[in-house]
C-alpha positions as CSV (number, residue, x, y, z in Angstrom):
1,X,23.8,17.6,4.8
2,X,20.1,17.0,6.4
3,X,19.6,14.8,8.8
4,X,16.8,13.7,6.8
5,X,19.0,12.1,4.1
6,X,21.0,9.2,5.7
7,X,24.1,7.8,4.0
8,X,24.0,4.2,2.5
9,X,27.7,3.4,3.0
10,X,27.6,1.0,-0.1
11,X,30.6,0.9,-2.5
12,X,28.6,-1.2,-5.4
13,X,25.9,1.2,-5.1
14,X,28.7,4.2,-5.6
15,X,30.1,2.2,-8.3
16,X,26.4,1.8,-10.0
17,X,25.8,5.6,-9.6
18,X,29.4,6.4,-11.1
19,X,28.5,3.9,-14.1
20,X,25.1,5.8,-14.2
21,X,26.9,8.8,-15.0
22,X,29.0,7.8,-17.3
23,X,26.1,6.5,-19.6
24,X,24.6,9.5,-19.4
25,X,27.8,12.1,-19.9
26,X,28.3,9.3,-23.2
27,X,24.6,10.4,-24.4
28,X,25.3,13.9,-23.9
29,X,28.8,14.2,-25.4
30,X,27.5,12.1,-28.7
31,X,24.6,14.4,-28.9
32,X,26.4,18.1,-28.3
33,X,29.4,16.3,-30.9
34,X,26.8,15.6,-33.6
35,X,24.6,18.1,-33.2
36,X,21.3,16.4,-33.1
37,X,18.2,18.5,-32.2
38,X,16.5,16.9,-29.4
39,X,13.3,16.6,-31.3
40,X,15.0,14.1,-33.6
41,X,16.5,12.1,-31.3
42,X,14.5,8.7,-30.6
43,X,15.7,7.3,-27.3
44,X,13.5,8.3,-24.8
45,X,15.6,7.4,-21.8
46,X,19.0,9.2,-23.3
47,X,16.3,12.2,-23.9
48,X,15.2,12.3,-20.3
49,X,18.7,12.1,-18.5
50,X,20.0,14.7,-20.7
51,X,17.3,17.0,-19.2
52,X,17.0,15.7,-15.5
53,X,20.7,15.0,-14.8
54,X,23.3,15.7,-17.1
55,X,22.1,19.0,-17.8
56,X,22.6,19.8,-14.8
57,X,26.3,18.6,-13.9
58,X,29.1,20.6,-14.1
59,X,30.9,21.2,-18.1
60,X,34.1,19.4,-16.6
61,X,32.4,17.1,-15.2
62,X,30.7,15.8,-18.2
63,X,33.6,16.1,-20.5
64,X,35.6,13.9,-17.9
65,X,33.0,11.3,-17.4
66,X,31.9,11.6,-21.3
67,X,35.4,10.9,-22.6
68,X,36.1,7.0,-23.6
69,X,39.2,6.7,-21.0
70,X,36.3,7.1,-18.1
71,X,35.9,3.9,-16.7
72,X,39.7,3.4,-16.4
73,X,38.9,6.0,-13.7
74,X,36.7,4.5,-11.7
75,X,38.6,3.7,-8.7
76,X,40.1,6.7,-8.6
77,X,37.0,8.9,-8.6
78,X,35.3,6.2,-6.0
79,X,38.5,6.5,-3.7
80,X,38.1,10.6,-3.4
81,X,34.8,9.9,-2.3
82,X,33.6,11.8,-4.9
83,X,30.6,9.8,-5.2
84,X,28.0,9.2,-2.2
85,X,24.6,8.1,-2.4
86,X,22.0,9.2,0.0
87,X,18.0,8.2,0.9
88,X,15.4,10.6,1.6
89,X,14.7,9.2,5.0
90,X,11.2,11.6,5.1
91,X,10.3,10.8,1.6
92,X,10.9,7.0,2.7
93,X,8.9,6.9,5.7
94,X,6.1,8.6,4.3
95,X,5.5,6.1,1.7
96,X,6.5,3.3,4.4
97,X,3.6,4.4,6.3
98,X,1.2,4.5,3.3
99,X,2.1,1.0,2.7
100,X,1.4,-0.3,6.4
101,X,-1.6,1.2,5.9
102,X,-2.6,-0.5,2.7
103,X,-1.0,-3.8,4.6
104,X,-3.3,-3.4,7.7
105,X,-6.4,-2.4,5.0
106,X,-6.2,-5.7,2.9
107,X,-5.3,-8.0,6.6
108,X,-9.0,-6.2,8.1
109,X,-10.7,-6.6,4.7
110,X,-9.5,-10.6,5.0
111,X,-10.6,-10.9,8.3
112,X,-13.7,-9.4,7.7
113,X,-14.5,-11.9,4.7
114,X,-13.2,-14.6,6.4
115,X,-15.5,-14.2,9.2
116,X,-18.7,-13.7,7.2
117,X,-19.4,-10.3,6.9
118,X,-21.7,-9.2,3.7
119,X,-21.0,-7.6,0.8
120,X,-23.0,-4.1,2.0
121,X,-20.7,-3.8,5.6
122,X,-17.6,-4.9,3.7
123,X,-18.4,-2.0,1.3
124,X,-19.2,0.4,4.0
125,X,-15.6,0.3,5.4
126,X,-13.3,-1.0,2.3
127,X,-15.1,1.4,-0.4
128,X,-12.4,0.8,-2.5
129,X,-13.5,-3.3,-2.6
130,X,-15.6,-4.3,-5.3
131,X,-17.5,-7.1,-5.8
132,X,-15.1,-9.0,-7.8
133,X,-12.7,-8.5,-5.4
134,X,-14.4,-10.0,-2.4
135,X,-16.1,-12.7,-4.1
136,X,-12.5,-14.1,-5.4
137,X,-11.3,-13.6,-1.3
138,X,-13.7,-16.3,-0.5
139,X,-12.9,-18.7,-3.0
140,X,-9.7,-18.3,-1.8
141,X,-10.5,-18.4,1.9
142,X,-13.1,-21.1,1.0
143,X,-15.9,-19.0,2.7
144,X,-19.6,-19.2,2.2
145,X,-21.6,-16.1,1.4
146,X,-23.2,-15.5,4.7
147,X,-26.5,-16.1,5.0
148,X,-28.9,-13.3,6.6
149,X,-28.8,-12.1,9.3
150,X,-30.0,-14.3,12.9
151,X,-32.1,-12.6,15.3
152,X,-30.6,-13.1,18.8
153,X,-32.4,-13.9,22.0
154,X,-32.5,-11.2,24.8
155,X,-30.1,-12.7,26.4
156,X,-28.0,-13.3,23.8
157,X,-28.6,-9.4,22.6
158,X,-28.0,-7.9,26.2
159,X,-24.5,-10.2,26.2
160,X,-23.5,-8.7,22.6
161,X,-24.3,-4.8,24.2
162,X,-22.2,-5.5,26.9
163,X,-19.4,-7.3,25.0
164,X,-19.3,-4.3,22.3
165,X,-19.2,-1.7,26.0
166,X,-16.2,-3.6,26.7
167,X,-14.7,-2.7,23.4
168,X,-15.1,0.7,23.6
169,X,-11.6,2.0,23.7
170,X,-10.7,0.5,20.0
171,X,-11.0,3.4,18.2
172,X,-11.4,1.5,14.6
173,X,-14.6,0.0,14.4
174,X,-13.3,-2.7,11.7
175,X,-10.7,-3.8,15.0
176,X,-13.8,-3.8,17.0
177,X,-16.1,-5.6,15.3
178,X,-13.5,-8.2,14.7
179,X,-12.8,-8.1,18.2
180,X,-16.3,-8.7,19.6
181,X,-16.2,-11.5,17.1
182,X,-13.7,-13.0,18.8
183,X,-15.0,-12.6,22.0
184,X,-18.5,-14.0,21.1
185,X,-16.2,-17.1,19.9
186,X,-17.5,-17.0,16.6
187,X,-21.1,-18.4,17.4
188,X,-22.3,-15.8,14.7
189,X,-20.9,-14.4,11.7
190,X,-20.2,-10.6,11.2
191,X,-23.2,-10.2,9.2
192,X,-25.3,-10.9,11.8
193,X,-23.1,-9.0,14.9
194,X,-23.6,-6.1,12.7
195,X,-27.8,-6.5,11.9
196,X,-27.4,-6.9,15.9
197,X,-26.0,-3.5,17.7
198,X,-27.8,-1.9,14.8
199,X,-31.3,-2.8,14.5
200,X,-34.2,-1.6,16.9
201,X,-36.1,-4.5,18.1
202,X,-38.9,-3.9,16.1
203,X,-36.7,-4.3,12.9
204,X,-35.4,-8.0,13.6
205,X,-36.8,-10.6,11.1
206,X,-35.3,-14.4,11.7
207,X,-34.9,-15.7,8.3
208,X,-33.6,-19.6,7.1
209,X,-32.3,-18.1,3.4
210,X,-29.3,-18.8,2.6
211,X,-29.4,-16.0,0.2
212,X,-26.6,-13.7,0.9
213,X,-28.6,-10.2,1.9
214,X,-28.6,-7.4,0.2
215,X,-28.8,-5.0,2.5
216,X,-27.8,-5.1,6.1
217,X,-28.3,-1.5,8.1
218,X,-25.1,-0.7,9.5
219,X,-23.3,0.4,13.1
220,X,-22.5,3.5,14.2
């Protein structure tokens, strides 16, 4: 057997499986007995395990199991270990991993509304988050639309440069921005850390709206 298929030493599951196939070997023996063309027959599931599993077990095996004195049997059949059930360990992981990933995507996407970033930035790294979506986070975060972006000082900008220097060895940029966030102890929202290591000095325009913006230039 390969190693990638590990053994779930479970004797209800064994029993399940057995029961499994003894539905199944019923469907198959009332079908071959009365003849029925499969076009005819109206039970979708009965139609798909007569072509992905019965179909394919031995003609002994589904005479046995078909036969009404079957589940007198099943202790028997469960004690010669006749009946195992194994996981795809690769096919497992794979989709383990796939799910951390989605996990870690909606945790960043919350942090990032949570901390104020706008709806542009968000979009730039969650392009799967619409609109909807992030405007139905902050209700439930109970977060403001941020409003535009502050300019910062020169001292205040030459502190964010080296902060974000500092960072450098986070290879996601969502983990760093929330990271220089954290450093920066909050004192400005994401929105405007972004307008920040972005913008050329020339393009920095102080603004009191409290208009969410609708478009803030991105970091690279």
């Amino acid at each position: 057997m390969d190693a990638a298929f590990l053994r779930l030493e479970s004797e209800a599951l064994e029993r399940i499986a057995l029961l499994e196939l003894i539905a199944c070997a019923c469907v198959t023996d009332r079908y071959i007995t009365t003849g029925v063309q499969d076009a005819e027959v109206s039970c979708e599931t009965a139609s798909r395990h007569r072509t992905s599993l019965t179909d394919r077990l031995p003609d002994g095996i589904r005479r046995v199991l078909g036969d009404a004195r079957s589940p007198a049997l099943a202790r028997d059949l469960l004690g010669a270990g006749a009946l195992r059930v194994f996981v795809d360990a690769d096919a497992l992981q794979r989709r383990c991993e796939l799910i951390e990933r989605q996990w870690r995507d909606q945790d960043l996407l919350r942090a990032f509304v949570e901390r104020q970033a706008s709806i542009p930035v968000i979009r730039r790294f969650f392009r799967t988050a619409t609109r909807a979506t992030i405007t139905q986070l902050r209700a439930e975060l109970n977060v403001a639309a941020p409003t535009k972006p502050r300019a910062l000082s020169r001292s205040g900008m030459d502190q964010l440069f080296d902060a974000w220097a500092r960072l450098k060895e986070i290879g996601d940029l969502r983990e760093r921005y929330l990271a220089l966030h954290e450093q920066c102890d909050g004192r400005w929202s994401l929105a405007t850390l972004f307008a920040a290591l972005d913008a050329d000095a020339g393009d920095r325009h102080p603004s009191s709206s409290h208009q969410e913006s609708d478009h803030v230039r991105h970091a690279t």
